[in-house]
C-alpha positions in Angstrom: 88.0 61.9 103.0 85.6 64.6 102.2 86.4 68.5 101.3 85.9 69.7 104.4 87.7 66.8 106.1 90.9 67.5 103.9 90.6 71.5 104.3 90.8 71.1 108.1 93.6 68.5 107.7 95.0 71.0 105.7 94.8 74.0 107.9 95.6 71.8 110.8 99.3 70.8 109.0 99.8 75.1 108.9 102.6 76.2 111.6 101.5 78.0 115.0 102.9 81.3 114.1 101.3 81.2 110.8 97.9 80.2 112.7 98.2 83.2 115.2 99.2 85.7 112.5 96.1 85.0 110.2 93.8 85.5 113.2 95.4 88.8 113.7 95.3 89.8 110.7 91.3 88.6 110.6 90.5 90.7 113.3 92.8 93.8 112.6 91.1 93.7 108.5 87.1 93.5 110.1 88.3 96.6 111.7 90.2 98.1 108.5 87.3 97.4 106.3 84.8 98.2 108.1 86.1 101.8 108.2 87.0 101.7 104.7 84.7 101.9 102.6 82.8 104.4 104.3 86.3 106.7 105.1 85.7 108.1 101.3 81.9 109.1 102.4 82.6 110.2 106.0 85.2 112.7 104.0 83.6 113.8 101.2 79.4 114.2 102.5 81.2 115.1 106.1 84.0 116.6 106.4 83.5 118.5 102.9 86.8 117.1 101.3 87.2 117.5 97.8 88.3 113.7 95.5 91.6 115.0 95.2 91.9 115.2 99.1 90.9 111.4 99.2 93.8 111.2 96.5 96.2 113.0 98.7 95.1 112.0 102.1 95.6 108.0 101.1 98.9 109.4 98.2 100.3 110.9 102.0 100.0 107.9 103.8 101.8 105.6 101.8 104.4 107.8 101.0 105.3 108.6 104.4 105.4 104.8 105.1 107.7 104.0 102.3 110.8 104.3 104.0 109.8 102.6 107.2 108.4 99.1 105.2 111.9 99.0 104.1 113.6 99.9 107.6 111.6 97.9 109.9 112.0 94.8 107.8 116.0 95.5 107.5 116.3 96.2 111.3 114.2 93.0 112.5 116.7 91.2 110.2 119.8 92.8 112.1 118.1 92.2 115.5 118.6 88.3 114.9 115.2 87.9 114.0 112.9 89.6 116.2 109.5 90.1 114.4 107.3 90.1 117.3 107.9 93.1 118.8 107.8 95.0 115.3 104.6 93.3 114.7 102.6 94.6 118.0 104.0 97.8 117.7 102.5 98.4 114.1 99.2 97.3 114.7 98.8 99.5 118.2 99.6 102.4 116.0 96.3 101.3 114.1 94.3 101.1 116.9 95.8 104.4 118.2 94.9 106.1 114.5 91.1 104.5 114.7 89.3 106.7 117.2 90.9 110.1 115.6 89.2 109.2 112.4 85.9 108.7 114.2 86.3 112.3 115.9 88.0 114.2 113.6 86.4 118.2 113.1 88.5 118.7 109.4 89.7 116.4 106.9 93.2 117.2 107.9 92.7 115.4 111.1 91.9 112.3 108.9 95.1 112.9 106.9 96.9 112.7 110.4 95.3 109.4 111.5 95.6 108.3 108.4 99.2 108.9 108.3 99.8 106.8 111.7 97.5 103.6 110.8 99.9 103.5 107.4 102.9 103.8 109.4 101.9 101.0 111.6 101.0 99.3 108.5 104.4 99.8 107.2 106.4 98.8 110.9 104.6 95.4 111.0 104.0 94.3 107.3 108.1 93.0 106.5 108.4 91.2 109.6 105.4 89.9 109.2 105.2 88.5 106.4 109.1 87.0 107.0 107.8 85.5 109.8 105.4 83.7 107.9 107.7 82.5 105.6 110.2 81.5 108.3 108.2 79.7 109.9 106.7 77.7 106.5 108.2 74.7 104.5 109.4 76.2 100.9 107.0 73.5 99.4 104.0 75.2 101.6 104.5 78.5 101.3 102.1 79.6 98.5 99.5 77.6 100.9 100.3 79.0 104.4 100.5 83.1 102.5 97.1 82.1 100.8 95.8 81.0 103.8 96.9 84.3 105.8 95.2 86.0 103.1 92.0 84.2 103.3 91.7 84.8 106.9 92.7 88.6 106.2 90.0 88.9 103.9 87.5 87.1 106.3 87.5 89.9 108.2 87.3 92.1 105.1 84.1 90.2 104.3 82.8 91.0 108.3 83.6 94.7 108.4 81.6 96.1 105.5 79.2 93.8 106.3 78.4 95.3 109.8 78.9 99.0 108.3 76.3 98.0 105.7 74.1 97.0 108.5 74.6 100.4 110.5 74.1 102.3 107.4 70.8 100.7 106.8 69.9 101.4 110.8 70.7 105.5 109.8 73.5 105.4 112.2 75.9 108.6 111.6 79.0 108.1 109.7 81.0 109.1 112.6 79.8 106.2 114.9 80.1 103.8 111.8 83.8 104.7 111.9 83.7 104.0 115.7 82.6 100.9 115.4 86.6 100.2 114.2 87.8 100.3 117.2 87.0 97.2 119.2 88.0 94.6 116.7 91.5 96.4 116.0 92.5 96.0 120.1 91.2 92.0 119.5 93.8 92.2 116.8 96.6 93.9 119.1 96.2 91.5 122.1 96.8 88.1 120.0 100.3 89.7 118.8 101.7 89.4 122.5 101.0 85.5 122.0 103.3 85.0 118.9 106.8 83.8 119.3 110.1 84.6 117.4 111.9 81.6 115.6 114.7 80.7 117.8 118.1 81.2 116.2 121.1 79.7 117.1 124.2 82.5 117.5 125.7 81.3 113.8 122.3 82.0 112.5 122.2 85.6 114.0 125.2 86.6 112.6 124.7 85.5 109.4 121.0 87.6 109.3 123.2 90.6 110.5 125.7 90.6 107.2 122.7 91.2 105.6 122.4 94.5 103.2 119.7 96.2 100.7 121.8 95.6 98.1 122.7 91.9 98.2 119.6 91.0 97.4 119.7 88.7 94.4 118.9 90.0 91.1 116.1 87.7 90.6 114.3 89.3 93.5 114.9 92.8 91.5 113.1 91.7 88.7 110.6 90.6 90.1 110.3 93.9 92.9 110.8 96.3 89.8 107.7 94.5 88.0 105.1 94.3 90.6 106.6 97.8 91.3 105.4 99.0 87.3 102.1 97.4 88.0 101.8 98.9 90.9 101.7 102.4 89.0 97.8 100.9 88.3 96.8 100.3 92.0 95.2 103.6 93.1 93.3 103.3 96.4 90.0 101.3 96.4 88.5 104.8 97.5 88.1 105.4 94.1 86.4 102.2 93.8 83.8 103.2 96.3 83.5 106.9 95.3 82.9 105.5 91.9 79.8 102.8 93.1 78.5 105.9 94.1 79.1 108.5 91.1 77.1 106.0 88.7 74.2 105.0 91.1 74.9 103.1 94.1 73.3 103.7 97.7 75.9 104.4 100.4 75.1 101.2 102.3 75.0 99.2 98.8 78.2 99.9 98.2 79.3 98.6 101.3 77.4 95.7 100.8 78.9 95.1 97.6 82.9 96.2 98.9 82.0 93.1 101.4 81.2 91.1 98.3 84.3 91.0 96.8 86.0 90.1 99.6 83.8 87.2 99.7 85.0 86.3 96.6 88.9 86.8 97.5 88.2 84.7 100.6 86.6 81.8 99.0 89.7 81.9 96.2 92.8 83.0 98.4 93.8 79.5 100.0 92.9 77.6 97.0 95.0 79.2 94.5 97.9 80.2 97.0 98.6 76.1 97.5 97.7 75.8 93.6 100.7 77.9 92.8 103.1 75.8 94.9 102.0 73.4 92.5 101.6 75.2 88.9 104.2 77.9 89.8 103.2 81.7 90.9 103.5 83.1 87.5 101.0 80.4 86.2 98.4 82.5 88.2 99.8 85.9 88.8 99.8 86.9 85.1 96.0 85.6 84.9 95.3 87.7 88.2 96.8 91.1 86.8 95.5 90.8 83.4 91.5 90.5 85.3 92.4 93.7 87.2 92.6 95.2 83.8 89.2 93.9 83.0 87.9 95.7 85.9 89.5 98.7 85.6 88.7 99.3 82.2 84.8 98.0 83.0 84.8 100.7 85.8 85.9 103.5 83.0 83.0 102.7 80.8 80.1 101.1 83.1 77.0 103.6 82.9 75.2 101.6 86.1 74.4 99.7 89.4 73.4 96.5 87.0 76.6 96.6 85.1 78.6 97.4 88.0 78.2 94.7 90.5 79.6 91.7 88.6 82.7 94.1 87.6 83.5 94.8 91.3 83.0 91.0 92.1 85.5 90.3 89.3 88.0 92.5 91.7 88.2 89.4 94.4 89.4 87.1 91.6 92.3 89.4 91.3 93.1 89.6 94.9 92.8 86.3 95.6 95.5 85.4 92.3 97.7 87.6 93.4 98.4 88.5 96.8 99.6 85.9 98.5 101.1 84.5 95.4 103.5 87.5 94.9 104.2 87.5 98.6 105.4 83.9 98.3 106.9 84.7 94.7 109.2 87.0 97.0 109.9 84.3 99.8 111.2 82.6 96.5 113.3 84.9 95.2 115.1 86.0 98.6 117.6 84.4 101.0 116.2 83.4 103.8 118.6 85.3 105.8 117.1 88.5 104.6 113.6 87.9 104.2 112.7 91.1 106.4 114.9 93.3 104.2 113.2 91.6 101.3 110.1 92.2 102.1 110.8 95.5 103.2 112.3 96.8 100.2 109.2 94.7 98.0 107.0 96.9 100.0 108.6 100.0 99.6 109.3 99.6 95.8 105.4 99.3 95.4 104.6 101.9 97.9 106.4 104.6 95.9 104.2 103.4 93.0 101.0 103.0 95.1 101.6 106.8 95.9 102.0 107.9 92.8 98.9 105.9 91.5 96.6 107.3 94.2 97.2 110.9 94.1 97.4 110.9 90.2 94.0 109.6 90.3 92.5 112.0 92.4 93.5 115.1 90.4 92.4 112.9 87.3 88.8 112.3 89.0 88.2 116.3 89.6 90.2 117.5 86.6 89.4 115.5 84.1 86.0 112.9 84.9 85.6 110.2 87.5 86.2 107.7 84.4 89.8 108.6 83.7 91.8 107.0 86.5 89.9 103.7 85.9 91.3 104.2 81.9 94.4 104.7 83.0 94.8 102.3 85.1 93.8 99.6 83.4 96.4 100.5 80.1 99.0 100.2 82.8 97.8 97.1 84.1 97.7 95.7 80.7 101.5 96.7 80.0 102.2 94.7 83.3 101.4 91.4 82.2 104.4 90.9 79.7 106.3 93.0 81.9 105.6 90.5 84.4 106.0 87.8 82.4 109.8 88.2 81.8 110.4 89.5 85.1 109.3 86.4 86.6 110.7 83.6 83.8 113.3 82.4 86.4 110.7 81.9 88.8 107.8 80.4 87.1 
């Protein structure tokens, strides 16, 4: 059988649901990332924002969607299961957010939109991703969250790509950011085809006796790590804004933001099913220890030459870590309460994600466009043996 042969046998042994929500989640990202990456530009050579307003604007939308990643994933735990309807109703309030970015007179219209795409964000991500691991084999679920993320980043590889492309034609920023739209109502209409997993009534009550706080230790360590590491992951606005500060075109940047994800999509499937092999931490600790490497390498690069193969290096760590943490968490939580799981694993990082992201855009003005990228990567350094006892039990 040849490699192709046995990645479409592969992909063909994946569950529907699992299927349906990686297509959605291709489409929805083509629309996310094509707005991305030029978000920071629309706001800063536009709008005439300040880099602390990018800090704030993306520090304000997580934190507002802290909370609701944990509630949404508790409450479609308590409703017997229901993810579905949790699902479509966070990704229309993307496609509802979309168009205000595109028209927006002030940067405080942005903040706004901005503030509903990361709520929708937060309403769908739990149920989700416990719908993906409901509806996955224990022994395939490193595989079937690295294949979700491979498909998510697909469309993270399309997006900048076409942005790149308008850039190049001269098209205004504003319409670059319209472009958004369409692929995000794609995204919307394949929710209403997903179905629940059915659950007997034995099964619903025992979801509904679910709480926060029974949530095995285990699953507390590992939250409370990826939580410490996540004090490192400002927003990849920074990232652009600094492919810019040291020498990069506008549409380059782009170009290169779509390379990465080239590189995270090529890697995401691979090493998702390697870890149900090898064990997550075999790869996660590998994967937070390169984001060091390229945090530190963006504090000190001086130019366009040096920067591109650091920002390529970025993809290696998304693709070591993303899905492998999400199915590090399936691991470590009852199945009963995977929404409340993920919920609260998404909140605990949020809070930190916050944090990280405002912090470095007060650093960028106050202090130089280097020091959240030193910072950063010191903290992402710490993480590793914090991780690595964290995650002993689960390696």
């Amino acid at each position: 059988m040849s490699t192709y042969q046995r990645i479409r046998a592969a992909q063909a042994a994946l569950p529907e649901a699992v299927k349906q929500l990686s297509w959605v989640s291709f489409w929805n990202d083509m629309a996310s990332e094509l707005l991305y990456p030029v978000l920071p530009l629309l706001l800063t050579s536009v709008l005439g924002a300040p880099v602390a307003a990018v800090g704030v604007i993306e520090g304000a939308a997580e934190g507002v969607a802290i909370g609701l990643r944990a509630i949404s994933g508790w409450l479609s735990d308590k409703e017997g299961g229901k993810r579905r309807p949790w699902i479509s109703a966070g990704y229309a309030l993307s496609v509802i957010a979309r168009p205000l970015i595109a028209i927006a007179p002030v940067w405080g219209v942005v903040l706004g939109a901005r503030l509903i795409d990361r709520t929708g964000k937060a309403v769908r991500t739990a149920p989700r991703d416990a719908l993906l691991r409901e509806s996955t084999p224990p022994e395939k679920l490193g595989s079937a969250f690295g294949w979700h993320r491979a498909m998510d980043t697909a469309g993270a590889v399309g997006g900048p790509l076409v942005a790149a492309i308008l850039l190049w034609q001269d098209v205004p920023l504003r319409w670059v950011a319209a472009a958004a739209i369409l692929p995000g109502i794609v995204a919307l209409l394949i929710t209403f085809r997903i179905k629940d997993i059915p659950r007997t009534a034995e099964q619903k009550a025992e979801v509904a006796k679910g709480r926060v706080r029974d949530l095995p230790r285990q699953f507390w360590f590992v939250a409370g790590a990826w939580g410490f590491f996540s004090l490192a992951l400002s927003s990849d606005a920074f990232i652009v804004l600094r492919a810019v500060n040291v020498g990069l075109s506008p549409a380059w940047t782009v170009l290169v933001y779509a390379g990465i994800n080239v590189v995270n999509v090529l890697l995401a499937w691979p090493l998702g099913a390697l870890s149900d092999r090898i064990g997550r931490r075999a790869l996660l600790l590998p994967g937070v220890a390169v984001y060091a490497i390229v945090y530190l390498g963006l504090a000190v690069v001086g130019g366009p030459a040096a920067l591109i193969p650091v920002l390529l290096l970025y993809g290696v760590y998304g693709a070591a870590t993303d899905g492998v943490a999400r199915a590090l968490v399936g691991d470590a939580a009852p199945k009963n309460q995977s929404g409340t799981a993920y919920g609260a694993f998404a909140a605990v990082s949020g809070v930190a994600v916050l944090i990280a992201s405002v912090t470095a855009g007060f650093l960028w003005d106050d202090i130089s466009p280097a020091t959240p990228f030193w910072v950063g990567g010191v903290i992402a350094l710490v993480s590793v043996p914090v991780l690595w006892l964290a995650t002993r039990r689960s390696a």
